[in-house]
C-alpha positions in Angstrom: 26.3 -87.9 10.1 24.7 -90.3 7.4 25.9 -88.6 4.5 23.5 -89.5 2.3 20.6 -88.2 4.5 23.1 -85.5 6.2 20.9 -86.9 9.7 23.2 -86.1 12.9 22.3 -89.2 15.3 24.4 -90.5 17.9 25.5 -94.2 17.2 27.8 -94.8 19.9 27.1 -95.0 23.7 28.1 -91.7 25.1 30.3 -93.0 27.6 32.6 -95.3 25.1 32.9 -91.8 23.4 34.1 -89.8 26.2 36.9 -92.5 27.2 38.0 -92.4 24.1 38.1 -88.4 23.1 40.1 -87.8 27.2 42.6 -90.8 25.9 43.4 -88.8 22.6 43.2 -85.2 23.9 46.1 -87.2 26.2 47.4 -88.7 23.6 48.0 -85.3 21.7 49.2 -83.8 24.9 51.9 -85.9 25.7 52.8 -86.2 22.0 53.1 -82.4 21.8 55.1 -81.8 24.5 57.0 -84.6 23.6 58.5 -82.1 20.8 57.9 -78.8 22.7 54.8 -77.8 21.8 52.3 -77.1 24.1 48.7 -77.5 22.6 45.7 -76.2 23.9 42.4 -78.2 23.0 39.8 -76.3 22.8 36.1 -76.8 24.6 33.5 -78.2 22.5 30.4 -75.7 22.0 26.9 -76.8 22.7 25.0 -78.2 19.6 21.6 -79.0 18.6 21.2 -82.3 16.6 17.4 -82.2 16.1 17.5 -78.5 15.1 19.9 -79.6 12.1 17.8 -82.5 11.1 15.1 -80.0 10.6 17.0 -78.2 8.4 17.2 -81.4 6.3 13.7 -82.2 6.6 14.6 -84.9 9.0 11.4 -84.2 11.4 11.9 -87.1 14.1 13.7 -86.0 17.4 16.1 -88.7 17.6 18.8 -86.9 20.0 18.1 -86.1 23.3 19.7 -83.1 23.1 20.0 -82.3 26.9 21.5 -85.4 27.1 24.1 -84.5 24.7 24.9 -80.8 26.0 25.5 -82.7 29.7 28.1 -84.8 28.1 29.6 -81.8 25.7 29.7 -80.2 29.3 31.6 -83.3 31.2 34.0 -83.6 27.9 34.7 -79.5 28.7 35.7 -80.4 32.4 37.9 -83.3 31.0 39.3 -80.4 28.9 40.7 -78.0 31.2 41.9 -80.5 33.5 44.1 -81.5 30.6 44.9 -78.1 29.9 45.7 -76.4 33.4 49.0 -77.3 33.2 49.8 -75.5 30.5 47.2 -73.8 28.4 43.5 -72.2 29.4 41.0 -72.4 26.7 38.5 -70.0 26.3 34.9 -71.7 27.4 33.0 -71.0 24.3 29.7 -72.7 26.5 29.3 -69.4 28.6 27.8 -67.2 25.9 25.2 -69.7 25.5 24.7 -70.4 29.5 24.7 -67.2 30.5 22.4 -65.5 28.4 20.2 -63.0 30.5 18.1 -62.3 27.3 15.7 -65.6 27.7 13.8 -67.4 30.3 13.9 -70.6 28.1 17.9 -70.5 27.4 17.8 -74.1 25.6 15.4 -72.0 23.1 17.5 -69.1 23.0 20.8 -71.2 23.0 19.4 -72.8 19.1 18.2 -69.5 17.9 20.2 -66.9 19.0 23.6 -68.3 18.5 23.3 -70.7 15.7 22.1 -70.8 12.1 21.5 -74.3 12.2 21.7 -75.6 15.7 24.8 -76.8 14.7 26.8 -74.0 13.1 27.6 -70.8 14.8 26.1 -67.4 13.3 28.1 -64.4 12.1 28.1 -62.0 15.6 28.8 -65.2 18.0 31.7 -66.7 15.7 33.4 -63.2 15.6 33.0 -62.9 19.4 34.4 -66.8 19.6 37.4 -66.0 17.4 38.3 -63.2 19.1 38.6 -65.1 22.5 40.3 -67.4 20.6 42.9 -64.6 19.2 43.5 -63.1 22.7 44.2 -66.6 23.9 46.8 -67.1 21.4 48.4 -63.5 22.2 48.3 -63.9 25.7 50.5 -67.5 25.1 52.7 -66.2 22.8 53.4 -63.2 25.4 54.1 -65.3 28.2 56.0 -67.6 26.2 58.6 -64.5 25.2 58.4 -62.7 29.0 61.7 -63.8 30.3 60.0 -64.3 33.9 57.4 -66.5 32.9 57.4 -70.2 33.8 55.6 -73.1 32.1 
């Protein structure tokens, strides 16, 4: 983001971004467990650069935004591989994919579940922490059941 314009643009190539976020999200991983911790990273949620800029009165479409969502959605996969061995995240992208309320869902993704096409609104960020809660209970649980193995 250029702070003084508060513009989101994307100023790396896409590619030297992803190779770099698996390599940390590895990085963390192994650090982690390294002192008995076992993280969970959690997926990235769809977001909607142009719709932001707007906000700003930024009116130029400089993000492809498709374009972006495809490689948020590649980083995810890279996520729960990292994760199966030890944690599941919750996939925050369903309740944007699988909306049955729209025929035009990259429409309905920006203005039913964001206030900003970056931020999440009220209803969706309650939904989101709750998964997010019952994830947490659900390790915490296994991690005290005497018959569970990591």
């Amino acid at each position: 983001m250029n702070k003084a314009t508060r513009e989101l643009a994307i100023n790396e190539p896409l590619g030297d971004v992803a190779d770099s976020m698996v390599t940390l999200f590895n990085e963390v991983t192994r650090i982690s467990k390294d002192h008995g911790i076992s993280p969970g990273i959690l997926h990235i949620p769809p977001i909607f650069p142009n719709t932001w800029n707007r906000e700003q009165e930024i009116y130029h479409d400089n993000v492809d935004e498709i374009k972006l969502n495809e490689f948020i959605k590649t980083i995810n996969e890279s996520i729960t591989q990292i994760n199966s061995k030890h944690y599941t995240s919750p996939i925050f992208a369903i309740d944007f994919l699988t909306s049955k309320r729209s025929h035009n869902k990259r429409k309905h993704m920006k203005n039913m579940h964001t206030i900003d096409g970056v931020h999440l609104n009220q209803t969706l960020s309650q939904k989101w922490l709750l998964q997010i809660m019952k994830s947490v209970a659900l390790k915490l649980y296994n991690c005290s059941n005497p018959n569970y193995v990591f």
